[in-house]
Each structure stands twice: as structure tokens, then as C-alpha cells.
NUZAMAR-58695 format. One record per residue: residue in three letters; x, y, z of N, C-alpha, C in turn. Coordinates in steps of 0.05 Angstrom, whole numbers. Each point is the difference from the previous one (the first is absolute). Layout:
N
<pt ALA; <X; Y; Z>; <X; Y; Z>; <X; Y; Z>>
...
END
This chain:
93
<pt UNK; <4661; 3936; 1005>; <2; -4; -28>; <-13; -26; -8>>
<pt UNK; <-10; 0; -23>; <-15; -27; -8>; <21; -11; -33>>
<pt UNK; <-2; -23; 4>; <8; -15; -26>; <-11; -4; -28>>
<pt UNK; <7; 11; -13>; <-20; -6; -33>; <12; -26; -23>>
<pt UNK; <-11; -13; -2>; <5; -17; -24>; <-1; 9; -22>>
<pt UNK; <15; 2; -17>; <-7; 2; -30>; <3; -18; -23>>
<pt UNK; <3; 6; -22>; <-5; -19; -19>; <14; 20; -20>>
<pt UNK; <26; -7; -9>; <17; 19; -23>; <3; -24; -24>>
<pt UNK; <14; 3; -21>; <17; -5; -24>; <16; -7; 11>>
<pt UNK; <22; -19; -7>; <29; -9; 10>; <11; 24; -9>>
<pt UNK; <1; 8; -30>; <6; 23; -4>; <19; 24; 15>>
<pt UNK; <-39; 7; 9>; <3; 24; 20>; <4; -15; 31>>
<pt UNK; <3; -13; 14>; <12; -15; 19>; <35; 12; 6>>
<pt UNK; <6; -13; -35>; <31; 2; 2>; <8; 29; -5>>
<pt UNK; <-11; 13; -6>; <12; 31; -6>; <-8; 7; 28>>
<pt UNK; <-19; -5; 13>; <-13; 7; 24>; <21; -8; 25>>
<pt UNK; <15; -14; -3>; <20; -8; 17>; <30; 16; -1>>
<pt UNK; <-7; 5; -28>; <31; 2; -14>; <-3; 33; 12>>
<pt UNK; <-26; 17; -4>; <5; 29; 1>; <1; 4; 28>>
<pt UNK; <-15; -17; 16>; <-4; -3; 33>; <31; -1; 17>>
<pt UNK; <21; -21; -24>; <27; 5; 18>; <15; 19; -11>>
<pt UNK; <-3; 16; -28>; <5; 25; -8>; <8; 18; 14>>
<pt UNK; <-37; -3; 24>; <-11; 29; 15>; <16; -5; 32>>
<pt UNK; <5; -30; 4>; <7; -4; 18>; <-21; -7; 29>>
<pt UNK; <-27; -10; -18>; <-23; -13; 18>; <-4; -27; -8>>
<pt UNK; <-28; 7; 5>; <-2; -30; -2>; <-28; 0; -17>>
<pt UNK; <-17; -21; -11>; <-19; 7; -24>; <-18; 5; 15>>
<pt UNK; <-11; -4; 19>; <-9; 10; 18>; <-5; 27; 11>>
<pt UNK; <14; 10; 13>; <4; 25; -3>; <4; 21; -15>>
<pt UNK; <5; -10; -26>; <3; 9; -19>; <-33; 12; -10>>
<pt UNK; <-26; -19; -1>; <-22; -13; 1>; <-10; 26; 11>>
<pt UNK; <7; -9; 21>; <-14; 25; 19>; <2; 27; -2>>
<pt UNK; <24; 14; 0>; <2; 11; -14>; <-9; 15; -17>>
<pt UNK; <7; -22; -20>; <-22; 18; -31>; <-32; 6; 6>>
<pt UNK; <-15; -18; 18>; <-9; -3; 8>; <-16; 28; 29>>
<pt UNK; <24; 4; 6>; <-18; 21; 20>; <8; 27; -23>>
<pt UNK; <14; 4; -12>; <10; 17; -11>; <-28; 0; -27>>
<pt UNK; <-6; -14; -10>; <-28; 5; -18>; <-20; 23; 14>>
<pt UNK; <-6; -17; 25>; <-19; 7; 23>; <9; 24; 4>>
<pt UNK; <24; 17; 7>; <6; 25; 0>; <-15; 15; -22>>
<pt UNK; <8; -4; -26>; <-4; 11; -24>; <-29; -1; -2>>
<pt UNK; <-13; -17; -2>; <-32; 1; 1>; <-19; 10; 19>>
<pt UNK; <20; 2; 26>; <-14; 16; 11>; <-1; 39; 5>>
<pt UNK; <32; 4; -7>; <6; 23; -8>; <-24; 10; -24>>
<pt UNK; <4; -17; -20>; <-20; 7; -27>; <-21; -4; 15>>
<pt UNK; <-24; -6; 11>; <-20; -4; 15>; <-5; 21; 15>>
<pt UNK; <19; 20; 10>; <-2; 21; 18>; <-10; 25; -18>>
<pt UNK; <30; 4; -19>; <5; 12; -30>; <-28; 0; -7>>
<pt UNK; <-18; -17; -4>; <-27; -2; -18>; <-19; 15; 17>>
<pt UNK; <-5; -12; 22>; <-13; 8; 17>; <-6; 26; 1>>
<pt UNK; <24; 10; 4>; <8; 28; 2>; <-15; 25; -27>>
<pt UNK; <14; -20; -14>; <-17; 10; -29>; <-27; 4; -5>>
<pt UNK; <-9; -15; 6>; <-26; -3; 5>; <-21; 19; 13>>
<pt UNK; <9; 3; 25>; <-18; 17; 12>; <19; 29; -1>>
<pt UNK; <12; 10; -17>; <13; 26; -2>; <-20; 7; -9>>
<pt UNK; <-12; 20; 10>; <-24; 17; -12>; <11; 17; -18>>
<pt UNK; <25; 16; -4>; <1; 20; -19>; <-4; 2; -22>>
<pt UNK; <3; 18; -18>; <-20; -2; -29>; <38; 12; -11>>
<pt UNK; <1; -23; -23>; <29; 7; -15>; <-13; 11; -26>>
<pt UNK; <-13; 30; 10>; <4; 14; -34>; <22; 25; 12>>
<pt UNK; <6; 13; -11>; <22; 20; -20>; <-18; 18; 22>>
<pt UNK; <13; 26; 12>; <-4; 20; 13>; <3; 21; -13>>
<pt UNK; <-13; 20; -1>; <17; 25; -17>; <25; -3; 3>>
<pt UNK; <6; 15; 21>; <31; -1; -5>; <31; -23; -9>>
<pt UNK; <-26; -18; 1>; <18; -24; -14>; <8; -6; -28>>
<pt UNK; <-19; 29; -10>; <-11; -3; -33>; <26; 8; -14>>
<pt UNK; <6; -3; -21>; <30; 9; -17>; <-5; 42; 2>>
<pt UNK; <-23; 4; 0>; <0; 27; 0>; <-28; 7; -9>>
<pt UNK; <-16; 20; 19>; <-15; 10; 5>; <-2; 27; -17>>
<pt UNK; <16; 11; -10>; <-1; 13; -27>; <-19; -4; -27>>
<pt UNK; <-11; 19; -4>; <-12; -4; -22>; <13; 22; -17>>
<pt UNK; <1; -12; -29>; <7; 13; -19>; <-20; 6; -26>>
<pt UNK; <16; 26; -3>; <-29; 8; -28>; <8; -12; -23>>
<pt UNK; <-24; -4; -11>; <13; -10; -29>; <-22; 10; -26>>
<pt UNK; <13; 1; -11>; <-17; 17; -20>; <-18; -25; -24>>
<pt UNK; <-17; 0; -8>; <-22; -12; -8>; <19; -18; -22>>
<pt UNK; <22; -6; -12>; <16; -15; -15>; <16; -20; 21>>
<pt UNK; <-7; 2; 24>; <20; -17; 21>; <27; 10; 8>>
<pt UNK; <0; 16; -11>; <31; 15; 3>; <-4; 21; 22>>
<pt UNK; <29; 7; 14>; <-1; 19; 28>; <-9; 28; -17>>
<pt UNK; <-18; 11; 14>; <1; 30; -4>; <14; 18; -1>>
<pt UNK; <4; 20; -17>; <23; 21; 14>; <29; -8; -4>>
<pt UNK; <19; 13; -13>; <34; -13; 15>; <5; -12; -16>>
<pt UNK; <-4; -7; -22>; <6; -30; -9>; <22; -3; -18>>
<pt UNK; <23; -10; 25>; <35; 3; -11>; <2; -18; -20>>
<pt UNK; <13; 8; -17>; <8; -21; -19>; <-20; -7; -21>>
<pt UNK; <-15; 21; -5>; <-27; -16; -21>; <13; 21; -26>>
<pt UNK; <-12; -25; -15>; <10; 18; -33>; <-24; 8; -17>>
<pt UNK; <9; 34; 10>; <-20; 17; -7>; <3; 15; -28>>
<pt UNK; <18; -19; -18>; <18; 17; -20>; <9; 24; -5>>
<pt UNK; <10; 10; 28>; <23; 21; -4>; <23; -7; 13>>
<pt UNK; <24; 7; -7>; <25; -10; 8>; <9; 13; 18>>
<pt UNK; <0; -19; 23>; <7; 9; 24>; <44; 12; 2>>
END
């Protein structure tokens, strides 16, 4: 293991101490820590991308992915052809 110097805020020093005997370490280790644990996450996301990247597949819609492959008639006013429940044809149903 190697030693790093830093340079904080008294500030963050004292919270840095204060949350370190919280956790029950030391600021140090605490340091490290956050520290390898970044390096997890960035490299996970780094893989994640990667990955992304060279996925060759094509994300369009398949037929069968479509809401429905049905076609319906419709008569030249936009309305369904044929059947048409509920339309007021003025006679009393």
C-alpha cells in the first residue's frame, strides 16, 4: 500500500473524522474506501458502455412487437365500415 497526502478544509477534516469514528475506521480507510469503491462504479459503467457500443442489434419494433397487425376498413369519412354500433341514424333504437 502507498501513502497519499492531501489537502482538505478544516471543515471537511472535522466531519471527516467525526463520520470515520461513526463508521468505526479511521479517515483513512475511510479514503480508501470511497475511493476503491468509485473505481468499482466506473469501471462497471465502463464495461456497461462498452458493451453498448459494440451491440450490433438494430432496436426497431418487429412485427410481432407491433400493437396489432390488423388492418381495418374504413370508409372514406374515417369512420369503421360496416357495424357501426351506436351511430345516430335517426331512428329510435
Amino acid at each position: 500500500m502507498k501513502n497519499v497526502t492531501i489537502t482538505v478544509e478544516d471543515s471537511v477534516l472535522e466531519w471527516a473524522r467525526i463520520e470515520a469514528a461513526r463508521r468505526g475506521s479511521s479517515v483513512s480507510r475511510m479514503l480508501g474506501d470511497f475511493m476503491a469503491e468509485m473505481q468499482r462504479r466506473e469501471d462497471t459503467y465502463e464495461r456497461a458502455y462498452l458493451a453498448w457500443r459494440t451491440d450490433e442489434r438494430t432496436w426497431q419494433a418487429t412485427p410481432a412487437a407491433t400493437k396489432s397487425n390488423k388492418k381495418v376498413a374504413r370508409s372514406p369519412s374515417g369512420t369503421r365500415a360496416g357495424g357501426q354500433k351506436g351511430s345516430k341514424s335517426g331512428s329510435a333504437a
